[in-house]
C-alpha positions in Angstrom: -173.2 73.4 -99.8 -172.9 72.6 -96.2 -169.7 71.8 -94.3 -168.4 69.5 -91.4 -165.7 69.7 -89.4 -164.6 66.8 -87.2 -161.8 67.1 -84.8 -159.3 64.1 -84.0 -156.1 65.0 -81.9 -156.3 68.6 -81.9 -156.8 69.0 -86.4 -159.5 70.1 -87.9 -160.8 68.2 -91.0 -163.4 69.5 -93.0 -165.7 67.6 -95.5 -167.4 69.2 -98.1 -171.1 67.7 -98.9 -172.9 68.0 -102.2 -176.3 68.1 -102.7 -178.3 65.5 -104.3 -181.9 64.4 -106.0 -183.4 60.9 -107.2 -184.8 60.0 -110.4 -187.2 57.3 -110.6 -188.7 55.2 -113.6 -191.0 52.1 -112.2 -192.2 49.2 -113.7 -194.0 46.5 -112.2 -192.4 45.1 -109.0 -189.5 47.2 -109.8 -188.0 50.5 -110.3 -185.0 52.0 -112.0 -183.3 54.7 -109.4 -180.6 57.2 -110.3 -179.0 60.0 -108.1 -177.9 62.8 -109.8 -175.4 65.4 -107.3 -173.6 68.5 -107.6 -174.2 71.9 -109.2 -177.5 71.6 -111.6 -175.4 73.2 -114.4 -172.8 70.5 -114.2 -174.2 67.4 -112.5 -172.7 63.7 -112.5 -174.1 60.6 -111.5 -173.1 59.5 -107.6 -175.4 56.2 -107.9 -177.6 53.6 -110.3 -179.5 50.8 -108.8 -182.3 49.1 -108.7 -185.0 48.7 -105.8 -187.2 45.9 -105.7 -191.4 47.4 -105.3 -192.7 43.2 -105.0 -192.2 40.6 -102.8 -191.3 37.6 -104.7 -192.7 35.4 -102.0 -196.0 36.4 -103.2 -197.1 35.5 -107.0 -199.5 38.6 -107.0 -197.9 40.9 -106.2 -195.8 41.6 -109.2 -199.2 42.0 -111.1 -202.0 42.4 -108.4 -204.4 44.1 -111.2 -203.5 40.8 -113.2 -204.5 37.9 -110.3 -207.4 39.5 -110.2 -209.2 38.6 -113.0 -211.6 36.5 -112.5 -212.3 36.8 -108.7 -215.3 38.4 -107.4 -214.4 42.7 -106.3 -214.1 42.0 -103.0 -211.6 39.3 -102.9 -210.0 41.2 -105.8 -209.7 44.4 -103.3 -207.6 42.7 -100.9 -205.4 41.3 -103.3 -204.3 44.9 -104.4 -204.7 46.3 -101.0 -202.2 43.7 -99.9 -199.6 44.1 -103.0 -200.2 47.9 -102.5 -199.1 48.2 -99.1 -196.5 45.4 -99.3 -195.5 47.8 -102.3 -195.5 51.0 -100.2 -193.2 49.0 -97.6 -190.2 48.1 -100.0 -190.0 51.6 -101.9 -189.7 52.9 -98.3 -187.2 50.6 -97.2 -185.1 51.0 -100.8 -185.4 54.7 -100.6 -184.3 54.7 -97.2 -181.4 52.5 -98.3 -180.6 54.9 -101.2 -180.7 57.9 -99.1 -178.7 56.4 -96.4 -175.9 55.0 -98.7 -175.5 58.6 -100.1 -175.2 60.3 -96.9 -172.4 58.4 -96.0 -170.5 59.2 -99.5 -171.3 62.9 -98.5 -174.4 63.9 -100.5 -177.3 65.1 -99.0 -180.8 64.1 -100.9 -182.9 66.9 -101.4 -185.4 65.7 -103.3 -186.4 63.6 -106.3 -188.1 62.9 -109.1 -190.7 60.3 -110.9 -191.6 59.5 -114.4 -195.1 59.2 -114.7 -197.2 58.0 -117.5 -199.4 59.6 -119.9 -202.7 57.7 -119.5 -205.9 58.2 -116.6 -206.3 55.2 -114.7 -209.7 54.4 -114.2 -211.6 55.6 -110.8 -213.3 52.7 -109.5 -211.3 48.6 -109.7 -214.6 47.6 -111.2 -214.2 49.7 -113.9 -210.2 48.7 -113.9 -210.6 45.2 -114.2 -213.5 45.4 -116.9 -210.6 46.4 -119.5 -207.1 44.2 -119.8 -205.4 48.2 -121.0 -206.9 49.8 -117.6 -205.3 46.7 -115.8 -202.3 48.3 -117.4 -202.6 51.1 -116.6 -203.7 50.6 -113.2 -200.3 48.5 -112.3 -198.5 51.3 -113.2 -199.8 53.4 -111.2 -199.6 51.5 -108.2 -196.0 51.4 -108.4 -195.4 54.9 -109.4 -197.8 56.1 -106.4 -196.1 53.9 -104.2 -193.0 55.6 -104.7 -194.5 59.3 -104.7 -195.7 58.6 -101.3 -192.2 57.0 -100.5 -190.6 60.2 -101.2 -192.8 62.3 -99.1 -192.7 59.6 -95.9 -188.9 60.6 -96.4 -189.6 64.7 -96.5 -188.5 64.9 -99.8 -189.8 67.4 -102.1 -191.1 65.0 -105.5 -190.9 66.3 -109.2 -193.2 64.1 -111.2 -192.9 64.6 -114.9 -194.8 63.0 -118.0 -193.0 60.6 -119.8 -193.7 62.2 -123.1 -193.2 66.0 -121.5 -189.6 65.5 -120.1 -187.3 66.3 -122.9 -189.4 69.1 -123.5 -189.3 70.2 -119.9 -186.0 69.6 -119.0 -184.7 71.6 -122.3 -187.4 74.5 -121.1 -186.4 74.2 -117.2 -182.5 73.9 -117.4 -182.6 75.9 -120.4 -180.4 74.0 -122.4 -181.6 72.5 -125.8 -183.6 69.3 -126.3 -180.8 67.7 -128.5 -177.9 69.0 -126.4 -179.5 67.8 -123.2 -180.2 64.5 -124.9 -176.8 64.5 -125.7 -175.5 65.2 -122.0 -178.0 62.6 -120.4 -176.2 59.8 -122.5 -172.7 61.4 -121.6 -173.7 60.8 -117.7 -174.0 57.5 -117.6 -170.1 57.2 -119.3 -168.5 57.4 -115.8 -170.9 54.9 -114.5 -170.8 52.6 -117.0 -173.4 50.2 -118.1 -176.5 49.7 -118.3 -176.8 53.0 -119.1 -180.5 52.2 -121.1 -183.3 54.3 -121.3 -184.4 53.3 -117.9 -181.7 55.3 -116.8 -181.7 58.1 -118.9 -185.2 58.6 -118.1 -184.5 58.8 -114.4 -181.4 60.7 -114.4 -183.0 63.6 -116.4 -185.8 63.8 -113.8 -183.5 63.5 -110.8 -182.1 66.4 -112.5 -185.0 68.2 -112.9 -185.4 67.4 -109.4 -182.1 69.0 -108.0 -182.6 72.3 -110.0 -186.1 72.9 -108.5 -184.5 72.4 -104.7 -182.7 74.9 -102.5 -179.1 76.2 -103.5 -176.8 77.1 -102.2 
């Protein structure tokens, strides 16, 4: 916990700042952010927004694997190179927002956290766009990747956790039990109120995994 003392006609005022970690679950064109602060025993929710991963000027890039049926690779290349680094431009900017935001409410980010899928994207787009589930698959990546990258342009340390693995690790790594920490996940978002869905839930419990892996104090 680090402290900052101003002085303003001769007093000393001192703030106390909190430390805090971001959990993300993505979709396409879009991601569901939650910041998680305080000790990693007893944590609350400081923010819950949304950050927008597609640029709603261009139709593609909500579902570049998508407008890409149908066109020969190499035009189909630089549709997703296009949506990918249009992609990789607004998780920075939104994480940058985030971070900023919370640094002027007194929390310092430390690091944050990612929901990631289950399944292997394929290795090569031809492959990709020969099957409708790898074009899936694919999208989801993209946006996920995006913001793992977005996290480390901004020095932050990043948790990623399988969606199917994070009750499980969360009850093992905070050592509290799976139905108890369920339990506590739904109790955070009370303060905040809605939506509190499973969006949410998802990435507050990986923000938190993400604040109990960083330094303390």
């Amino acid at each position: 916990m680090k402290r900052r003392e101003a002085r303003e006609g001769g007093a000393v005022e001192t703030t106390t700042r909190t430390r805090a970690a971001l959990g993300f679950r993505a979709h396409s064109g879009w991601a569901a952010v939650v910041a998680i602060a305080g000790p990693p025993r007893s944590p609350r929710v400081v923010d819950r927004r949304r950050i927008e991963l597609a640029d709603p000027a261009i139709p593609a890039s909500k579902q570049p694997y998508h407008a890409t049926e149908g066109l020969d690779l190499k035009k189909a290349e630089e549709v997703v190179r296009r949506a990918t680094d249009d992609a990789q431009r607004l998780a920075r900017q939104g994480l940058r927002a985030v971070i900023d935001d919370l640094r002027a409410s007194g929390h310092d980010v430390i690091g944050c956290g990612i929901v990631l899928a289950s399944g292997r994207p394929a290795t090569t787009l031809a492959a990709t766009l020969a099957s409708h589930a790898l074009i899936h698959t694919a999208e989801g990546e993209l946006f996920r990747n995006v913001l793992v990258r977005a996290g480390e342009h901004h020095d932050l340390p990043v948790t990623g956790v399988r969606e199917r693995e994070l009750l499980a690790r969360g009850a093992a790594e905070l050592s509290i039990p799976a139905g108890e920490l369920e339990r506590r996940v739904a109790e955070l978002g009370r303060a905040i109120g809605p939506p509190w869905t499973q969006d949410q839930k998802y990435a507050a419990l990986v923000a938190w995994l993400a604040l109990a892996a960083g330094p303390q104090p």
